[in-house]
C-alpha positions as CSV (number, residue, x, y, z in Angstrom):
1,X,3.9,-6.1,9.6
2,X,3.9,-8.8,7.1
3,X,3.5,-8.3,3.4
4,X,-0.1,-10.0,4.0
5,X,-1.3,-7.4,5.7
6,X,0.0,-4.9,2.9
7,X,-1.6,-6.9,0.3
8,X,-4.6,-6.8,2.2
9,X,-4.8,-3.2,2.6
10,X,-4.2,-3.4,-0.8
11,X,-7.4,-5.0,-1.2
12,X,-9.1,-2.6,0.8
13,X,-8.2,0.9,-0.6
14,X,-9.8,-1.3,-4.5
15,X,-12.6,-1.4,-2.4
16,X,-13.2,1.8,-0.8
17,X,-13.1,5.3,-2.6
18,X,-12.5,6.8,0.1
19,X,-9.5,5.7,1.0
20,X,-8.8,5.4,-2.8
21,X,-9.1,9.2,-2.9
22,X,-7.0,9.3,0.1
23,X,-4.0,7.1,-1.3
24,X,-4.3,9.5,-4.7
25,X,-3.6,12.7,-3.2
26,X,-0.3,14.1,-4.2
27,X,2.1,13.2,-1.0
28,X,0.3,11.1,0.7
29,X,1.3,9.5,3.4
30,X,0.5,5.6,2.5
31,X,1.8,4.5,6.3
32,X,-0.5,7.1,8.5
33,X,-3.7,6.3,6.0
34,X,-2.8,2.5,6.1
35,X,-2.9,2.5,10.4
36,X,-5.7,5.2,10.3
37,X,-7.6,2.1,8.2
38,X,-6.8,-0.9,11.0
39,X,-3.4,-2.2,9.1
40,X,0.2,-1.6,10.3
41,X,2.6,-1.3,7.4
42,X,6.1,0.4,7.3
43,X,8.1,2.4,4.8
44,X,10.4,-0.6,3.9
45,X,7.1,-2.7,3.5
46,X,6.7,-0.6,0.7
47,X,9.8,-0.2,-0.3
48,X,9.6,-4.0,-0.8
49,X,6.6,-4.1,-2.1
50,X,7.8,-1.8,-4.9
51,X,10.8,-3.6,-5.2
52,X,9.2,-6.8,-6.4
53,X,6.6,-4.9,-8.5
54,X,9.5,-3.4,-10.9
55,X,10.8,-6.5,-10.6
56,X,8.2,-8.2,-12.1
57,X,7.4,-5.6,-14.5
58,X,10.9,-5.8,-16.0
59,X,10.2,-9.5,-16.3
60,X,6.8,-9.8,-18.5
């Protein structure tokens, strides 16, 4: 999985309430709904991915 695709799923759940409402649930599981939606993403993809987002809200 690249990031790509995670930014694109990304994309996807802004797009559809449904999987918006999905994602929102309390324990969710972001890496079953992501490949139930056509997108193959792993734990440490997010772990990146949230990585780089504290980092860049520390920064601003």
């Amino acid at each position: 999985m690249s990031y790509e695709q995670l930014k694109e799923f990304l994309t996807k759940v802004k797009q559809d309430k449904t999987l918006q409402d999905q994602v929102k649930k309390e324990n969710s599981d972001l890496v079953y709904i992501a490949k139930a939606a056509g997108f193959s993403i792993t734990t440490d993809d997010l772990r990146i991915a949230y990585t780089e987002w504290v980092k860049d809200s520390l920064a601003s």
